[in-house]
C-alpha positions in Angstrom: 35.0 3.5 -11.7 36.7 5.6 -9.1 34.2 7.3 -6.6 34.8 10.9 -5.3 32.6 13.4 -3.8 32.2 15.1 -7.2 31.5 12.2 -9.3 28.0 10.6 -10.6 27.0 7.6 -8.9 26.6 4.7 -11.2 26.6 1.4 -9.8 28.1 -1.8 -11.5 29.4 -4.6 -10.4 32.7 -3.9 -10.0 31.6 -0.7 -8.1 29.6 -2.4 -5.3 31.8 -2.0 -2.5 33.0 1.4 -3.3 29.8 2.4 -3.4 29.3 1.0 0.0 32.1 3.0 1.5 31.5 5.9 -0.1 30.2 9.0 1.5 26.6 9.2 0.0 25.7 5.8 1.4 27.0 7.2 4.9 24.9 10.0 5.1 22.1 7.5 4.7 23.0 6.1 8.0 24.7 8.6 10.7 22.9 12.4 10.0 24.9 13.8 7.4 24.6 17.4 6.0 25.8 17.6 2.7 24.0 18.6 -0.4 22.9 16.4 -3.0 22.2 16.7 -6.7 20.5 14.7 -9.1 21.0 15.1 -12.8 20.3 13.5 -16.6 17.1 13.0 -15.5 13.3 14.1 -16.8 12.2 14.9 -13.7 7.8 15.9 -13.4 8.1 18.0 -10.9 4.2 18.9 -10.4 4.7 22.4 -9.4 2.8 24.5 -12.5 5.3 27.2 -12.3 8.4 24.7 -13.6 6.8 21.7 -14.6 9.8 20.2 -16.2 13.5 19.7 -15.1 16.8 18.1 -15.6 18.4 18.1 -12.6 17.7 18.4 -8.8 19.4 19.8 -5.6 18.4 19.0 -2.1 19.8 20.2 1.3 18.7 19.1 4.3 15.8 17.1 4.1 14.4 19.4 1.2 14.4 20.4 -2.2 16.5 23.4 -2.6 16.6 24.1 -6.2 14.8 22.6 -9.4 16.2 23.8 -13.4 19.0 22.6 -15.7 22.0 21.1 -14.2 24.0 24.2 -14.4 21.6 26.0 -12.4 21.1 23.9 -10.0 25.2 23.4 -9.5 25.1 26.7 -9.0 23.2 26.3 -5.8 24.7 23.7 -4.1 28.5 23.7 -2.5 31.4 22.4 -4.9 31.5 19.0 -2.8 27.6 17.9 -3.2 27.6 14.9 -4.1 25.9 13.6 -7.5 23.1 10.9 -8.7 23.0 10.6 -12.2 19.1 9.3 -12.8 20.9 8.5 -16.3 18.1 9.8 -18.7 15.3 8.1 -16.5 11.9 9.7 -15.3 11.6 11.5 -11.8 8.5 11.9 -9.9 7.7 12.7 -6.3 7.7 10.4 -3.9 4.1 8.7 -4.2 1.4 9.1 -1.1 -1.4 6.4 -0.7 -4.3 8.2 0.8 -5.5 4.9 2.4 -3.4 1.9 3.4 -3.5 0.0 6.6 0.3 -0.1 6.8 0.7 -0.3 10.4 -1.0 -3.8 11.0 0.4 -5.1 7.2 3.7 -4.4 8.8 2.5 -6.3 11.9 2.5 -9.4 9.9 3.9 -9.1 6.4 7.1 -11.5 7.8 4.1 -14.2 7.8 2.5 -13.8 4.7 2.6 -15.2 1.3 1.5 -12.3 -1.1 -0.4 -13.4 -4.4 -0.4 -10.1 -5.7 0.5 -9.7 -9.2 1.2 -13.4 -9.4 0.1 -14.1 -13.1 -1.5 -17.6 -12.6 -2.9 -20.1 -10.3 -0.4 -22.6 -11.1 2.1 -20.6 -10.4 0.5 -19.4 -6.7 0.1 -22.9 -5.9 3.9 -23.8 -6.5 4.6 -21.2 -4.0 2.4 -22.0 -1.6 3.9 -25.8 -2.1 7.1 -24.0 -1.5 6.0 -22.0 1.4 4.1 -25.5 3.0 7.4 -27.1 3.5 9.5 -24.2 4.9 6.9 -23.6 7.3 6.9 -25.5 10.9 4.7 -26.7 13.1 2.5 -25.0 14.3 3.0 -22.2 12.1 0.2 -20.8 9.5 0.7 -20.2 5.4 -1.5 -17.3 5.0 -2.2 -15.4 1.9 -4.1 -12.3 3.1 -5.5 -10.2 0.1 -3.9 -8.3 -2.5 -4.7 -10.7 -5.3 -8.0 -11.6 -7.3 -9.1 -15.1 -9.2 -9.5 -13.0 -12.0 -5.7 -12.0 -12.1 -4.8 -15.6 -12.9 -5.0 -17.3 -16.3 -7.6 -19.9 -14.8 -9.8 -17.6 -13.3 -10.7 -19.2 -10.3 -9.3 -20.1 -7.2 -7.8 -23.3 -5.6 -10.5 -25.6 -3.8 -10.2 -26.7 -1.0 -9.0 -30.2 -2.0 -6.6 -28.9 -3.7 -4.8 -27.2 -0.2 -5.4 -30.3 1.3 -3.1 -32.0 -1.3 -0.4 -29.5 -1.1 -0.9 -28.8 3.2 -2.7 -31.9 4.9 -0.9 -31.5 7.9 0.2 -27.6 7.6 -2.9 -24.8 8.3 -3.2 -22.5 5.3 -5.9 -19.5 5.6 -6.3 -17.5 2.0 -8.5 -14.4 2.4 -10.0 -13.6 -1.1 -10.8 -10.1 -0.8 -13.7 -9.4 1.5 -16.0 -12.0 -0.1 -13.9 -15.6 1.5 -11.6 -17.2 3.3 -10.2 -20.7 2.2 -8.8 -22.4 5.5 -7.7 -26.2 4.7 -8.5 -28.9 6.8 -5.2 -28.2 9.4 -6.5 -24.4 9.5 -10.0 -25.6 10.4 -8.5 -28.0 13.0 -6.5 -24.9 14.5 -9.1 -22.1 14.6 -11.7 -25.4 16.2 -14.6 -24.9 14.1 -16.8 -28.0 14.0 -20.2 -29.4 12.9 -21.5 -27.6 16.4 -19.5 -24.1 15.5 -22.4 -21.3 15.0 -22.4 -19.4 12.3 -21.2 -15.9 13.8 -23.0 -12.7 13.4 -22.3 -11.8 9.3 -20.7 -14.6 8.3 -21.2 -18.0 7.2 -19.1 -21.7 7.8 -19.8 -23.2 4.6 -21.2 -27.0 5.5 -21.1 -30.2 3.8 -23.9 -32.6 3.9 -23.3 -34.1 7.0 -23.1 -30.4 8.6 -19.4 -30.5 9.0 -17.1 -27.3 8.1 -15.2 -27.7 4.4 -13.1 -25.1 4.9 -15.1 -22.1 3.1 -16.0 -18.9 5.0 -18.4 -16.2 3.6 -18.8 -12.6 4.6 -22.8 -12.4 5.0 -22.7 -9.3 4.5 -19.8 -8.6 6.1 -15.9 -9.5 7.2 -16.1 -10.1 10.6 -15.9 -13.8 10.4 -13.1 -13.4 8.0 -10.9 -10.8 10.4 -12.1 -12.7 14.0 -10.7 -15.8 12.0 -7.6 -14.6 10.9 -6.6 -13.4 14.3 -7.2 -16.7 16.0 -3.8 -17.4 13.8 -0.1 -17.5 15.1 1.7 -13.4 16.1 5.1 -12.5 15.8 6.5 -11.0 19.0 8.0 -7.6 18.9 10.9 -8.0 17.7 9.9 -9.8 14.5 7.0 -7.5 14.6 10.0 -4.7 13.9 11.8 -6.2 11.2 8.5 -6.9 9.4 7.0 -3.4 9.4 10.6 -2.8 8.0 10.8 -5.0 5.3 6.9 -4.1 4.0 7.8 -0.7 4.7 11.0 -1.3 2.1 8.5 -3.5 -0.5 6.5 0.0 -0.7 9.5 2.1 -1.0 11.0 -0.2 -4.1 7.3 0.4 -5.5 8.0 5.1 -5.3 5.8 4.7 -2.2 7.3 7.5 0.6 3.7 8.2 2.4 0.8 6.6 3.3 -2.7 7.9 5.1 -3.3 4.9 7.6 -6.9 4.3 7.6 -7.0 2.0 10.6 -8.3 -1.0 10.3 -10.1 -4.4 12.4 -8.3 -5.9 15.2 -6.0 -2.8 15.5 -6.0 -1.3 18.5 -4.6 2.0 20.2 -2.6 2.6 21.4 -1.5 -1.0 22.2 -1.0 -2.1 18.1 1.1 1.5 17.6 4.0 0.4 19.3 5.9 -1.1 17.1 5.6 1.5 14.4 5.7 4.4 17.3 9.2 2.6 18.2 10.3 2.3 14.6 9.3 6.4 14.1 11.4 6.8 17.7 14.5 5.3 16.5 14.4 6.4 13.3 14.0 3.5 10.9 10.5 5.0 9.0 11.0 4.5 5.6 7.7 6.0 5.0 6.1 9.0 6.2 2.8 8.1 8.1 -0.4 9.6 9.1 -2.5 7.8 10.9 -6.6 7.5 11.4 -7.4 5.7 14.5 -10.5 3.4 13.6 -12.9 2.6 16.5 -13.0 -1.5 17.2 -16.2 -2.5 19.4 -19.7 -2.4 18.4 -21.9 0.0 20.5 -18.6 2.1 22.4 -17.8 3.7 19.7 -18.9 6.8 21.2 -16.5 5.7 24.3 -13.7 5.5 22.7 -13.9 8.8 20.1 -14.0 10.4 24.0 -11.7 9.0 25.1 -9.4 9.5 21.9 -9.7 13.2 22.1 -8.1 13.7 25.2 -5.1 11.8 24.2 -4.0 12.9 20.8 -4.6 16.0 18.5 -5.0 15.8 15.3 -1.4 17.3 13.9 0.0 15.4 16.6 3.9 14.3 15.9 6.4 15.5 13.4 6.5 15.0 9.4 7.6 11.4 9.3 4.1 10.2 11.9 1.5 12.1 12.6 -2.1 11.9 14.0 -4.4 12.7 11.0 -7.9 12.3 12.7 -11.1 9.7 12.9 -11.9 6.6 10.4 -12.5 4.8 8.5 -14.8 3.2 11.3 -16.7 5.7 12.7 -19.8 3.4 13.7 -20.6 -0.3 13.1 -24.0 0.7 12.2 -22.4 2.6 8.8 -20.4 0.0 7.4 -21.6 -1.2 4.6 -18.5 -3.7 3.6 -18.6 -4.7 -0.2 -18.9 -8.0 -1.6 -20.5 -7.2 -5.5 -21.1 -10.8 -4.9 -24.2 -10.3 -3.0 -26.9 -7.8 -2.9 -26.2 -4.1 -1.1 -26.6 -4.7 2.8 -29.2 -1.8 4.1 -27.6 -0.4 7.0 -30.1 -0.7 10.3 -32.6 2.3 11.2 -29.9 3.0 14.5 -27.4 4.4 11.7 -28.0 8.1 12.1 -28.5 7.6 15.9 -24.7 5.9 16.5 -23.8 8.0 13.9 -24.7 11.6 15.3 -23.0 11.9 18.2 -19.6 10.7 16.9 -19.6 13.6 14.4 -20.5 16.3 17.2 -17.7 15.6 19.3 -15.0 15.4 16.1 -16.7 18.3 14.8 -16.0 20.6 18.4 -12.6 18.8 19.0 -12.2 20.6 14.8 -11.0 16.2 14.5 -10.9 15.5 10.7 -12.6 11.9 10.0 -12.7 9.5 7.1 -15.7 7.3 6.8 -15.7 3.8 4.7 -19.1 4.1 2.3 -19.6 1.8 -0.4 -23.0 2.5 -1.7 -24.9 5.9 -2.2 -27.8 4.8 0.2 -25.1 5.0 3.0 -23.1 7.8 1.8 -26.8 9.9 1.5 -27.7 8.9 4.8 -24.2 9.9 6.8 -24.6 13.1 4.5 -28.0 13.7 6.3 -26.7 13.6 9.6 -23.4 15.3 8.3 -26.0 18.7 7.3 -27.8 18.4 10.5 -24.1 18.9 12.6 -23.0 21.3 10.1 -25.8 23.3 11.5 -24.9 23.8 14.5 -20.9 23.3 14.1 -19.7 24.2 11.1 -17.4 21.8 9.5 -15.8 24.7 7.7 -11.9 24.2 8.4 -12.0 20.5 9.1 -10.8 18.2 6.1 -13.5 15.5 6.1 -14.3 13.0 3.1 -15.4 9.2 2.2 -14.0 6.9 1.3 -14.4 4.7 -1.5 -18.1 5.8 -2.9 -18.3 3.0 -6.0 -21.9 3.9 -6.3 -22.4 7.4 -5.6 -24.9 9.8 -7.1 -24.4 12.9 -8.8 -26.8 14.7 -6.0 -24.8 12.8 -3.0 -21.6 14.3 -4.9 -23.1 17.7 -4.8 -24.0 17.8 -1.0 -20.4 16.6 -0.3 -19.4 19.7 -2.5 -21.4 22.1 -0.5 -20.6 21.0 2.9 -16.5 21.4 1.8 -15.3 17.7 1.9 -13.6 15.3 -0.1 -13.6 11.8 -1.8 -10.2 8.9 -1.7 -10.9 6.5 -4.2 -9.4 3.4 -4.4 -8.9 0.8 -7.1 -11.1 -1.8 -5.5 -12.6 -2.4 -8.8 -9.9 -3.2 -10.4 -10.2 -6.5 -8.2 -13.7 -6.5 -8.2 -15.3 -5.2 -11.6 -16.2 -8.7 -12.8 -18.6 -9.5 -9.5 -20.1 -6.2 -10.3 -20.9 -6.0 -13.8 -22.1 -9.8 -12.9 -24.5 -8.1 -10.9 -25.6 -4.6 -11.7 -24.8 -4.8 -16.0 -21.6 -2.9 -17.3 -23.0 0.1 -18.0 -23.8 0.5 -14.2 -20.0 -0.5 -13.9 -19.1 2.4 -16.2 -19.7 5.2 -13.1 -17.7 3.0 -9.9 -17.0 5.6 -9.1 -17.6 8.5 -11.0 -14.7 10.2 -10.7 -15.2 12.5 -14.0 -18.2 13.7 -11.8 -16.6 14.0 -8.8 -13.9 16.2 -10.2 -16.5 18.6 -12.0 -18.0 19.4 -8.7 -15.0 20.7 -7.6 -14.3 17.7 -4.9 -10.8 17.0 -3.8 -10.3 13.7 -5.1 -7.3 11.5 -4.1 -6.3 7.8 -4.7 -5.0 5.2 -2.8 -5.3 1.3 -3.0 -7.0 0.0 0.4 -4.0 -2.3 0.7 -3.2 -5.2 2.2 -6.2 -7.2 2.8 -8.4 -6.5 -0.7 -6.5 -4.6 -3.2 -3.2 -4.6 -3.3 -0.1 -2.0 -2.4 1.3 -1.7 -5.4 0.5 1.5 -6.3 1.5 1.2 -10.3 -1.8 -1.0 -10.7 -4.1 1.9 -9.3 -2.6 4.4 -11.6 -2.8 2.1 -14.4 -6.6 1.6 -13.2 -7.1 4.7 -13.4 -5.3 5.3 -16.7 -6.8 2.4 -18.7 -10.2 1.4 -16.7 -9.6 -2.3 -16.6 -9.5 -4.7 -14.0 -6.7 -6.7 -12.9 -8.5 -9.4 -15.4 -8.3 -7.2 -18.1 -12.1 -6.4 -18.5 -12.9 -2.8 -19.4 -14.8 -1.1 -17.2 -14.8 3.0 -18.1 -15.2 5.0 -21.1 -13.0 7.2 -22.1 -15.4 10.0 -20.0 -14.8 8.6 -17.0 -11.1 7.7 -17.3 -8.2 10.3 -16.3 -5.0 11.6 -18.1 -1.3 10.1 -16.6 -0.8 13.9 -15.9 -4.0 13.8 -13.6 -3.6 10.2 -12.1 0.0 11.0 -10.8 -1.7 13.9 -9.3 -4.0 12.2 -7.6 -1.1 9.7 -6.3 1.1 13.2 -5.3 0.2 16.7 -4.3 -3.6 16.0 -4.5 -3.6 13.7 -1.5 -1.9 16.0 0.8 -5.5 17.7 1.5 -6.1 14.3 2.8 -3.6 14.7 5.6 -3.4 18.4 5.7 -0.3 18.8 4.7 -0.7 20.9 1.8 2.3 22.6 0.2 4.6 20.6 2.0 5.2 17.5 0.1 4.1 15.9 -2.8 5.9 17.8 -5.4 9.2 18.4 -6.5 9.7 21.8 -5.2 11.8 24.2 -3.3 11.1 24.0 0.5 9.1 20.8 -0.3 10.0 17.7 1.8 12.9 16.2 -0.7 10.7 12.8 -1.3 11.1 11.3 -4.9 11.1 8.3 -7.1 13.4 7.3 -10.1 11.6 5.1 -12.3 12.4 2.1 -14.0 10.2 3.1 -17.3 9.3 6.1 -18.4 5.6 6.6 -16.7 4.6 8.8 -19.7 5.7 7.0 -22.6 5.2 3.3 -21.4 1.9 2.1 -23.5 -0.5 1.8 -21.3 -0.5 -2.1 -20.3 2.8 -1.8 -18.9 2.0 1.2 -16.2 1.2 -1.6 -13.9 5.0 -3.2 -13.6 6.7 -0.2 -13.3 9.0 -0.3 -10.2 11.4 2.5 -8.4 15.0 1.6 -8.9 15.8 4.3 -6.5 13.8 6.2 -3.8 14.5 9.2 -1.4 13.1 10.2 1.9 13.7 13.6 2.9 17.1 13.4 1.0 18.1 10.0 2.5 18.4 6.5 0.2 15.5 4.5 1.5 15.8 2.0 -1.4 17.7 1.3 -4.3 18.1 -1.8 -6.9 20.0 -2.0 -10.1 22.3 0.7 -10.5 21.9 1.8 -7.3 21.7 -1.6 -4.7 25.0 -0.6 -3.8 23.7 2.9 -2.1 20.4 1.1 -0.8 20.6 1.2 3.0 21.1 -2.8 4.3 18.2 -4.5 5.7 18.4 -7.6 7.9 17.1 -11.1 7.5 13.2 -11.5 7.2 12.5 -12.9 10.7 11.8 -15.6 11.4 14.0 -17.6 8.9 10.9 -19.3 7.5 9.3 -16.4 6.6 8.1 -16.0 3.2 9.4 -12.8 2.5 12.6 -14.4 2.1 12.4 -16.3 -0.5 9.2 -14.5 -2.6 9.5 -11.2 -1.2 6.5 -9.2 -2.0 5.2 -7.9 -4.9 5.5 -10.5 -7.8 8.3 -9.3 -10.2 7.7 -10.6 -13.4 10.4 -12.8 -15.3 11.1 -9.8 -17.8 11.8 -7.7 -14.6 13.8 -10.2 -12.3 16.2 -10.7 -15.5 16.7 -6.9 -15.8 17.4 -6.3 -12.5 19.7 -9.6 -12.2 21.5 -7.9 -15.0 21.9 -4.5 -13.5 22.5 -5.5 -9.8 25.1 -4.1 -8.5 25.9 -7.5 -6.5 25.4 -9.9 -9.2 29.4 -10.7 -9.2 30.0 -10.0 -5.5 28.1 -9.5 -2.5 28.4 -6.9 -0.6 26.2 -7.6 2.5 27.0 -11.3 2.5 30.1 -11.6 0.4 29.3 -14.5 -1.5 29.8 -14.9 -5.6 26.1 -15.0 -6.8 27.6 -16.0 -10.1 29.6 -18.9 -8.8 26.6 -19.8 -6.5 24.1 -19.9 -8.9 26.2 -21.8 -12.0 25.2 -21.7 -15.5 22.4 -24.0 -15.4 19.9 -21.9 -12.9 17.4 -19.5 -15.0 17.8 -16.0 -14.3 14.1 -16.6 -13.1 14.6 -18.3 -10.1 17.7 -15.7 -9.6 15.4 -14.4 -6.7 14.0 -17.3 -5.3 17.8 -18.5 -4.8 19.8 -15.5 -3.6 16.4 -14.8 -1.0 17.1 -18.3 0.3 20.4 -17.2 1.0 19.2 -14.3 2.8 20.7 -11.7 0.6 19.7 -7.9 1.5 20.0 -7.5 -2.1 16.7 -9.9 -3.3 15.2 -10.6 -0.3 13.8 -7.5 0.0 
């Protein structure tokens, strides 16, 4: 294949390094200008007035035209140059209204993700794996993102079992919010003992004689679980950069291109913004961000919304990171942290007292706020103090919502209608709907939340998946949630009532959560003088049945215009990452989200690198031989280091 300015790009193996060289991947590096077109593609465009397209054209940075390929030639110069999606399914780019993607990029280099992995046998072989790349006095941590009931066992490793695979390496595994599993190295590394007090919230498991065995509950809440986790190993800057970068490229190969950052514990500002305010300096966001700042002590929460509002405005930055307001910590007194496990924590009689003062001064300084709310008891008692302010300042203009709200009522719903805010729902369920129909019966499960409801009161509703630490980033397994009703363990959760179209859910994950981040109208759908942001798939969203939503990947992604990631036909116009650092990391060798075997073989098949290397120049045929199953294909060439499976 010969490639010119006017031809499709296709990639193949033989094509790899043209591709390379060839203008398109340049203007994904230095600024370029020139116009682009997509075409052969079935392209959902979201905008009502053209719903449907086969082809694309974008010039600088936005869509300029949307029809048939003929008209949308006709708007661009003779030299654009062309994609050709090849009869695949176009979507905007997808925005997760809440994601805590500035600290998971802080440490993703360090962690082994379970998510998606099908079984505990499986998860245990790669933490084996992970055990002996790992030095001294490095941690194996697997930090969320997963459930036991994803895994053909249903249950988790014990704690004997780590201490078989690590005796001499710490491991920490964070099970949602619920645990943490440390093994007996971890517990020797973080010092807890037989004298060790149980913190406030939290529980060290004991054994008979009083000693630690390694399990740590959240009673009622994750503190111990967060103050535990950060006693662990940190990556200095520089590693600190190229991990934000490679999670940041994990969410784009998933049609991620922006994320509402909800905060989150032990992230602090400005000090824990650097990285990702040096990334957004030089240019490297893959993903456009817009960031809550969350408040982190106990009692100066006040202190620092006050102090917070005479450094930043909400607005604040450009359209790749921007200041978005308050949240989700307002006050320690309101968080009601979920564990289905155990019964609903009451929040204390000083809720509405922390709480009141915060929301005055957000409310004058016009700051939009999220706030974390679980059950209805604490959504109807923020709601009272919300009513009281609203008084006095009308919140009118200011773009305030919950987030979560499993157990909300229908009159809670109705008072958040009337007082103009909104509701992000994530697919927390999806990892937790077993502990809850345990609990509360399954036809209290059928209503968590009730989004039917929600949506009939006329409540912006938007979706997002809470990632890293419980649910996990993948955002194909929140629309499928949301699709089907069933959790990650395949238990059915909704009727049919309470369930929402593919047409609706891909709303939700699009134009719908640009309220969210006031941003309306300017991204989210595939539009003229929208912010060119899209996804090709690699299955038709729409015509996939429905138990196969959940592994659908991007095999090409666009940000503003630019390649941010591309696999299959198009690694060869992907823009190059380097190495996972350090060399140990995980990321190299499992990279994130767990592909399955059908979905490694097809992309082993398609790469554009299979024969020859571009980034590294080695034969990945030769290298592998005959006898290596396509299955390990990229547990080998991530070994290696290669741009092409490592990431």
């Amino acid at each position: 294949m010969t490639f010119t300015r006017r031809d499709t790009i296709a990639g193949s193996a033989a094509a790899a390094g043209a591709l390379l060289a060839s203008p398109l991947y340049a203007r994904n590096n230095p600024v370029a200008h020139s116009d682009l077109i997509i075409i052969n593609a079935k392209v959902s465009t979201l905008d009502r007035a053209n719903p449907q397209a086969e082809a694309i054209a974008i010039r600088d940075g936005k869509f300029l035209a949307i029809g048939s390929e003929g008209e949308v030639r006709a708007a661009v110069a003779p030299d654009a140059e062309v994609i050709d999606a090849k009869g695949r399914r176009v979507i905007p780019g997808l925005i997760d209204s809440h994601m805590h993607i500035i600290r998971g990029g802080l440490n993703f280099n360090m962690e082994l993700r379970w998510d998606g992995v099908p079984s505990l046998a499986e998860a245990m072989a790669m933490l084996k794996m992970q055990v002996d790349r790992t030095p001294a006095p490095q941690w194996v941590r697997v930090v969320g993102g997963f459930t036991e009931h994803q895994f053909a066992e249903k249950r988790l490793p014990t704690i004997a079992e780590l201490n078989t695979v690590a005796p001499d390496t710490p491991v920490f595994i964070l099970h949602l919010y619920d645990r943490a599993l440390l093994n007996g190295a971890a517990l020797r590394a973080v010092g807890y003992t037989r004298d060790t007090p149980n913190p406030p919230g939290g529980e060290i498991v004991r054994d008979a004689a009083g000693n630690p065995t390694g399990l740590l509950l959240a009673q009622p809440n994750a503190t111990i679980l967060y103050a535990t986790l950060a006693k662990g190993p940190k990556l200095p800057p520089e590693y600190a950069i190229n991990s934000t970068r490679h999670f940041m490229r994990d969410v784009n190969s998933l049609g991620v291109t922006g994320v509402i950052d909800a905060g989150g514990g032990f992230q602090n500002y400005p000090e824990d913004y650097e990285i990702i305010e040096k990334l957004h300096r030089d240019g490297e966001l893959t993903v456009r961000i817009s960031y809550n700042l969350f408040t982190q002590k106990p009692k100066e929460e006040l202190a620092d919304f006050q102090s917070w509002v005479k450094q930043v405005s909400p607005g604040q930055g450009d359209d790749s990171y921007r200041h978005n307001g308050a949240g989700e910590m307002l006050v320690y007194s309101a968080a009601d942290f979920e564990d289905f496990r155990v019964a609903r924590p009451d929040m204390p009689p000083n809720m509405e007292g922390d709480l009141e003062p915060v929301i005055r001064l957000l409310a004058e300084h016009r700051w939009p706020w999220r706030l974390h709310a679980t059950y209805d008891e604490t959504i109807g008692r923020a709601l009272d103090v919300y009513e009281k302010v609203n008084k006095d300042i009308p919140f009118e203009g200011i773009n305030w919502f919950f987030d979560h709200a499993e157990t909300i009522s229908d009159r809670n719903i109705d008072r958040i209608a009337a007082l103009g805010g909104g509701i992000a729902v994530q697919h927390r369920m999806a990892y937790q709907g077993e502990y809850f129909v345990e609990r509360y019966g399954a036809k209290a499960a059928e209503r968590t939340p009730p989004i039917a409801r929600m949506l009939a009161a006329g409540l912006h509703v938007g979706a997002g998946t809470d990632a890293t630490r419980v649910a996990s980033y993948n955002p194909w397994v929140s629309l499928s949630w949301l699709v089907t009703g069933r959790t990650m363990g395949g238990l059915k959760l909704y009727p049919g009532a309470n369930r929402v179209s593919r047409d609706k859910a891909l709303a939700m994950w699009t134009h719908e959560n640009t309220w969210f981040s006031n941003e309306v109208g300017k991204k989210g759908q595939i539009k003229a003088g929208q912010l060119a942001d899209l996804a090709v798939l690699s299955d038709d969203y729409f015509s996939v049945p429905e138990d196969e939503i959940v592994h659908i990947r991007s095999v090409l992604t666009l940000l503003g215009g630019k390649v941010v990631h591309g696999e299959g036909d198009y690694a060869g116009i992907a823009p190059a990452l380097p190495k996972p650092m350090p060399d140990w990391s995980p990321v190299a060798v499992f990279g994130g989200y767990h592909k399955t075997p059908e979905a490694r073989a097809k992309l082993a098949a398609a790469c554009a690198c299979h024969s020859a290397c571009a980034v590294h120049g080695h034969d990945h045929a030769s290298a592998l031989g005959a006898s290596v199953p396509v299955a390990d294909v990229q547990t080998f060439w991530g070994a290696l280091g290669c741009g092409c499976w490592s990431v």
